[in-house]
C-alpha positions in Angstrom: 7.3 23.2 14.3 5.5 20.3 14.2 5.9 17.7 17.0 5.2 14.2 17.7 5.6 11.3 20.3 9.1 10.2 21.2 10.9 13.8 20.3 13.3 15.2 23.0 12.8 18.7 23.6 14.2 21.6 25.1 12.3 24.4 27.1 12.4 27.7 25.8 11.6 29.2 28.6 12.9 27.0 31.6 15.7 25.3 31.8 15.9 21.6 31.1 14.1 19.6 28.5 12.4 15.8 28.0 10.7 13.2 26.2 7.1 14.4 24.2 4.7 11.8 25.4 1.4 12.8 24.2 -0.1 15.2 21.5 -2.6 16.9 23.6 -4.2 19.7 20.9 -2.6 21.3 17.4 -0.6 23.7 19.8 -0.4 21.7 23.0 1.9 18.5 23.8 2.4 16.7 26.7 6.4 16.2 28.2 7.9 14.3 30.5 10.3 16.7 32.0 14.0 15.4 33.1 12.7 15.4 37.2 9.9 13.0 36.3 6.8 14.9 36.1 4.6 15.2 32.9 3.6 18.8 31.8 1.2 20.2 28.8 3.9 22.9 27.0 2.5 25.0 24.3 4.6 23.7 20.9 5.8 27.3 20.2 7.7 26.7 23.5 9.7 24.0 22.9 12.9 23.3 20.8 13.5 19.9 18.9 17.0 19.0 20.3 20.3 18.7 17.5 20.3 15.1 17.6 16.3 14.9 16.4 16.4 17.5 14.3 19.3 15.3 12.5 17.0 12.5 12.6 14.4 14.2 11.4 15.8 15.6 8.5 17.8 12.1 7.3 14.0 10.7 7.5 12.6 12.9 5.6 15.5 13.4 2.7 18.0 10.6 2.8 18.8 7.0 3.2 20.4 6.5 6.9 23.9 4.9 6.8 23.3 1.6 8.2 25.7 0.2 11.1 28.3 -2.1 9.5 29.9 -3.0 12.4 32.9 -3.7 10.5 31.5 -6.6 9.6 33.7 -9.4 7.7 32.0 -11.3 5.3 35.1 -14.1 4.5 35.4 -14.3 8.7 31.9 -16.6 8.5 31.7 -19.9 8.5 29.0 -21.4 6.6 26.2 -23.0 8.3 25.7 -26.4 8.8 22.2 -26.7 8.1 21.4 -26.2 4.1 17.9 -24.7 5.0 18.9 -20.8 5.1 16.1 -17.9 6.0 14.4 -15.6 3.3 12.8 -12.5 3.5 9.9 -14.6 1.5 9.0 -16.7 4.8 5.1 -16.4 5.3 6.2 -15.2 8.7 8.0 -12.2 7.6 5.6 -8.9 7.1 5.6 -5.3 6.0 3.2 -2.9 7.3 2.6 1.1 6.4 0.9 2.4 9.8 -1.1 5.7 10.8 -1.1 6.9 14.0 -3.8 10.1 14.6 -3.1 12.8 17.0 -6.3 12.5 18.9 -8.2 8.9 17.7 -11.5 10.2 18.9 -11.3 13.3 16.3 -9.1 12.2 13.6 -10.8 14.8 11.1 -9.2 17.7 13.6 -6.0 17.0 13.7 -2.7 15.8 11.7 -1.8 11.9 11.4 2.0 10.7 11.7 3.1 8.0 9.2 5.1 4.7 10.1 7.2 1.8 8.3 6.9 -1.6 10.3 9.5 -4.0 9.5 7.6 -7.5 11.1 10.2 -9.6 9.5 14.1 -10.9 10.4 15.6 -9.2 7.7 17.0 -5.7 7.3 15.2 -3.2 5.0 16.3 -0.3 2.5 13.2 1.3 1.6 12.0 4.1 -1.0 8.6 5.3 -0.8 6.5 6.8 -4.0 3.2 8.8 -4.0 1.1 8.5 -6.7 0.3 12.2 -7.5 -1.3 12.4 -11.4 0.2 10.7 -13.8 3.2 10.8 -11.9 4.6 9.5 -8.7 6.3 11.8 -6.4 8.8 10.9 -3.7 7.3 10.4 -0.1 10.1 8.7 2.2 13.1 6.4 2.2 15.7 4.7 4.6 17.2 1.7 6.3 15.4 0.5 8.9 16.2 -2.4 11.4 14.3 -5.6 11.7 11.6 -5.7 14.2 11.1 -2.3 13.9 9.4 0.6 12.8 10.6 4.1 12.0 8.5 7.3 12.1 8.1 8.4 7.9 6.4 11.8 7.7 3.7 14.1 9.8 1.2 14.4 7.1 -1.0 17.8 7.8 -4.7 17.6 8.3 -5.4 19.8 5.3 -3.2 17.3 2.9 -5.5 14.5 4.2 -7.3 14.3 1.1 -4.0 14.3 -1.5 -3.1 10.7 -0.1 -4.2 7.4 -2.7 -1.9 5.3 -4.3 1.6 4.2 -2.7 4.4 2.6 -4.1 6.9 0.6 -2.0 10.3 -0.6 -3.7 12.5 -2.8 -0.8 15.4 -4.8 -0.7 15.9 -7.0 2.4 19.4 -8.3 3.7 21.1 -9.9 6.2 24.5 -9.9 7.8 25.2 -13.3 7.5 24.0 -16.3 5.5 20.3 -16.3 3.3 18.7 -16.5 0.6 18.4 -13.7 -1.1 15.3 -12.6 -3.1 14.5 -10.0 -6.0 13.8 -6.4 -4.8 10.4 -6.1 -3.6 7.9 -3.4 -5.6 4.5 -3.1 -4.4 1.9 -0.4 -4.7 -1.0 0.0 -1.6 -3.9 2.4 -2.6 -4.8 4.2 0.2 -8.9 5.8 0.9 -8.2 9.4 2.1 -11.7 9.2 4.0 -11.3 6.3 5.5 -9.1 8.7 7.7 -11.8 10.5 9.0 -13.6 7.5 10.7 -12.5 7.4 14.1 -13.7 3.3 14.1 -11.1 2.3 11.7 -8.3 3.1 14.1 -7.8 0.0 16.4 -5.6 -2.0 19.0 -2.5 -3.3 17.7 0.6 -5.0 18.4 2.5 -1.7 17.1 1.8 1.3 19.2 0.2 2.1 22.5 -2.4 4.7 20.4 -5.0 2.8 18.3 -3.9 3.1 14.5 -4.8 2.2 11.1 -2.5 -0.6 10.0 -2.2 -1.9 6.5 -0.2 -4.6 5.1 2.3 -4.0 2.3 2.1 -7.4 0.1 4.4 -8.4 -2.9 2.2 -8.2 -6.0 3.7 -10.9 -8.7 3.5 -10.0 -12.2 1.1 -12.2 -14.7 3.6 -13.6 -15.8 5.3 -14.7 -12.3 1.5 -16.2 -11.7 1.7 -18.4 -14.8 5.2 -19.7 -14.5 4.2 -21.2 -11.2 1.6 -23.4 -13.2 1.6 -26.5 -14.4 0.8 -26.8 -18.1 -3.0 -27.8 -18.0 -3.4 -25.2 -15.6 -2.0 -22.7 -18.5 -4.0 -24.3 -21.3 -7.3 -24.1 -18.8 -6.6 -20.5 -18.6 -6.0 -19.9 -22.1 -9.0 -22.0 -22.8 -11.1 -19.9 -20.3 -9.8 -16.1 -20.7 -10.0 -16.6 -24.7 -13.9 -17.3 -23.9 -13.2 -20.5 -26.1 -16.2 -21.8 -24.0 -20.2 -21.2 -25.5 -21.9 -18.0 -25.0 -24.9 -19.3 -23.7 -22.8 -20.2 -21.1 -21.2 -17.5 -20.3 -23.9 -15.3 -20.3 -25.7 -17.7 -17.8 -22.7 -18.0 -15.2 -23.6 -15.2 -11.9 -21.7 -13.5 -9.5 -21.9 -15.6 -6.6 -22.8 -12.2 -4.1 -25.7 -10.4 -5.1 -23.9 -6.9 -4.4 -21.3 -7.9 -6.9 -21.9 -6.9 -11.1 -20.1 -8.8 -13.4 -19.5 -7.1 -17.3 -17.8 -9.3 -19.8 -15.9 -7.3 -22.2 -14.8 -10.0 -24.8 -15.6 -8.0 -28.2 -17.6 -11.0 -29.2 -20.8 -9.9 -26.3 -20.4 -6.6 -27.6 -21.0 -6.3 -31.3 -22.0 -9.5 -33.8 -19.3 -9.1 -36.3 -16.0 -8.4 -34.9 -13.9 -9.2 -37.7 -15.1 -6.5 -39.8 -13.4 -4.0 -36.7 -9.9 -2.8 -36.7 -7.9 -3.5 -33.0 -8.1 0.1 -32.4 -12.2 0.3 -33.0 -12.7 -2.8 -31.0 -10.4 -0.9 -27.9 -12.4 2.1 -28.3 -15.9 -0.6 -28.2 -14.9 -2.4 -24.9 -13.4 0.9 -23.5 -16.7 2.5 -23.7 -18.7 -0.6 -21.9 -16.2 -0.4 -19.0 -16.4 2.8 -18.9 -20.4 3.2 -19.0 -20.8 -0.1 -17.0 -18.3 1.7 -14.1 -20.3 4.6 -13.9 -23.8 2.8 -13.5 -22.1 0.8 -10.6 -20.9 4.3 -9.1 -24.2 5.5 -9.2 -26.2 2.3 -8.1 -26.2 2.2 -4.1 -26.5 -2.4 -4.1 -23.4 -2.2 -6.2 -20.6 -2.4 -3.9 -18.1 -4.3 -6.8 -17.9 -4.8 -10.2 -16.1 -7.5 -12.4 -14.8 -6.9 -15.4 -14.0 -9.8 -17.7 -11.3 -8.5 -20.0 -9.3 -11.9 -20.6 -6.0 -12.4 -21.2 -5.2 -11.6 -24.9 -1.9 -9.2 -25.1 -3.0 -7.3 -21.7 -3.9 -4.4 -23.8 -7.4 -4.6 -22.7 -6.2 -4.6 -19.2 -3.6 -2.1 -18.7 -6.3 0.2 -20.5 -8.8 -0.1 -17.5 -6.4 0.2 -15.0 -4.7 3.0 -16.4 -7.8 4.6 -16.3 -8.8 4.0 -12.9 -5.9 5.2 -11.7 -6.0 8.6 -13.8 -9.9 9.3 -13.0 -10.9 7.3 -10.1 -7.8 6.8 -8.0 -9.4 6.7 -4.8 -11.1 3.0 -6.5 -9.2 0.0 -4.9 -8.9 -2.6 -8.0 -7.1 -6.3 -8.0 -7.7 -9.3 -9.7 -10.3 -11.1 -9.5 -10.9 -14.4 -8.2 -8.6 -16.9 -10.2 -10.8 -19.8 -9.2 -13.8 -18.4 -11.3 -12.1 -16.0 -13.6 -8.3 -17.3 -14.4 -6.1 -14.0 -14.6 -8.2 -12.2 -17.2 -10.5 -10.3 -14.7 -10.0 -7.5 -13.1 -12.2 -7.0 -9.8 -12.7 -3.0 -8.7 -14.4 -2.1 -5.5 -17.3 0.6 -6.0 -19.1 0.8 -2.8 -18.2 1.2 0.7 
């Protein structure tokens, strides 16, 4: 049975029971006993009490029932003030924590995983793991605002199957707001940055130090563009369609000198693109990514590479990251800098 902080116990072999308080080895955990007193209890002597074991089991397989508190929506008067809270508020944040066992040896022992609701705004939550081609189901729930809920003990040995998460959320409240579009977001995740005891640190979360990450809306391209104006669009067209010289793109530089930039517009790549069916020309700028990625993985000043892919249909661009995903998933990726590239780049992280 595996343990963590915050469970209440029973003793198998005494009578009585407490609180779990510290996870002192993979077979040993601290308890604060009913009387007061802290004791190291072998885990094979202890018993999860009924109520945690219900908890345990509606965290791991089901969403929780939230508390209605017979609430009456047509019993509220509307408010006053026209200015009415949204889960969208820059001060509202969602953060997917990890919490080792033992900080100083994180590589040894198993690492609990957490939900932090930073926000005003109550949460229904379902969790995806990317495993494959395929996404698997990792947690789900209603959790509170201002808090955070315990998600899953995730074995030492299974360390190395974490990368890419998928968070799908709706936020509510009981009352009058604005309410906003479900929330989908996917976090990739480095299994071996678990194993580096500096990357755990104080926070504002837990009493342990723990790796903290924030879980950030990703808009779609086509979000991004609505919310220009219409010179900004044609600039982007005009740029990401590489309407602009060749001797001038070939002369613009990464402004970091660890950073590789490949542009993939068919035109750099072969000297008579019309004469090439859509499918040839894929296959042409699939093959410089893909030999241009594996120089970067294999040069140590190369810690990111751009690729300039444009904006086109976004064939170009789900290509890539479909890709990445399928043979290097432990890659972070994002777009690349809008100011110098518009939204026909895609930036992917190579070194440490």
């Amino acid at each position: 049975m595996k343990l963590k902080v915050g469970d209440q116990v029973k003793f198998l072999n005494d009578t009585g029971g407490g609180t779990v308080t510290k996870i002192l080895s993979k077979d040993m955990v601290q308890v604060l006993s009913e009387d007061g007193f802290e004791v190291p209890v072998l885990a094979e002597e202890l018993l999860r009490t009924r109520e945690e074991q219900e908890e345990q089991q509606q965290q791991q397989g089901y969403f929780s029932e939230p508390d209605q508190e017979d609430y009456d929506a047509f019993q509220q008067e509307e408010p006053e003030s026209q200015t009415l809270p949204s889960s969208e508020d820059p001060g509202n944040h969602l953060y997917l924590a990890f919490v080792p066992h033992d900080p100083a040896h994180p590589e040894q022992y198993d690492l609990e995983s957490y939900l932090i609701n930073d926000s005003d705004f109550y949460l229904f939550y379902l969790i995806l793991l990317k495993r494959g081609e395929s996404w698997v189901y990792f947690a789900s729930g209603h959790l509170e605002d201002n808090m955070k809920t315990f998600l899953k003990n995730i074995e030492q040995e299974h360390l190395n199957e974490l990368g890419r998460f998928r968070f799908q959320c709706i936020f509510y409240q009981k009352g009058f707001y604005k309410p906003v579009s479900p929330m989908e977001s996917d976090l990739q995740v480095h299994p071996r940055k678990f194993f580096k005891g500096s990357l755990y640190r104080e926070n504002e979360f837990f009493e342990e130090d723990a790796m903290v990450m924030e879980i950030k809306k990703e808009e779609d391209l086509q979000q991004k563009l609505a919310a220009l104006s219409s010179k900004e669009i044609e600039q982007v067209v005009r740029e990401k369609e590489h309407l602009e010289s060749p001797a001038k793109a070939r002369a613009r530089k990464p402004a970091n000198q660890d950073t590789e930039e490949v542009d993939l517009h068919i035109e750099e790549l072969v000297e008579k693109p019309g004469q090439l069916s859509n499918q040839e020309m894929l296959d042409i700028q699939m093959g410089r990514f893909q030999t241009a990625l594996e120089g970067a993985l294999h040069t140590p000043k190369t810690r990111k590479i751009v690729f300039i892919h444009g904006v086109g249909n976004g064939r170009l661009r789900y290509e890539i990251r479909k890709y990445l995903d399928r043979y290097f998933p432990r890659l972070d990726y994002q777009d690349a800098s809008f100011k110098e590239y518009g939204y026909g780049a895609t930036l992917v992280f190579v070194g440490k």
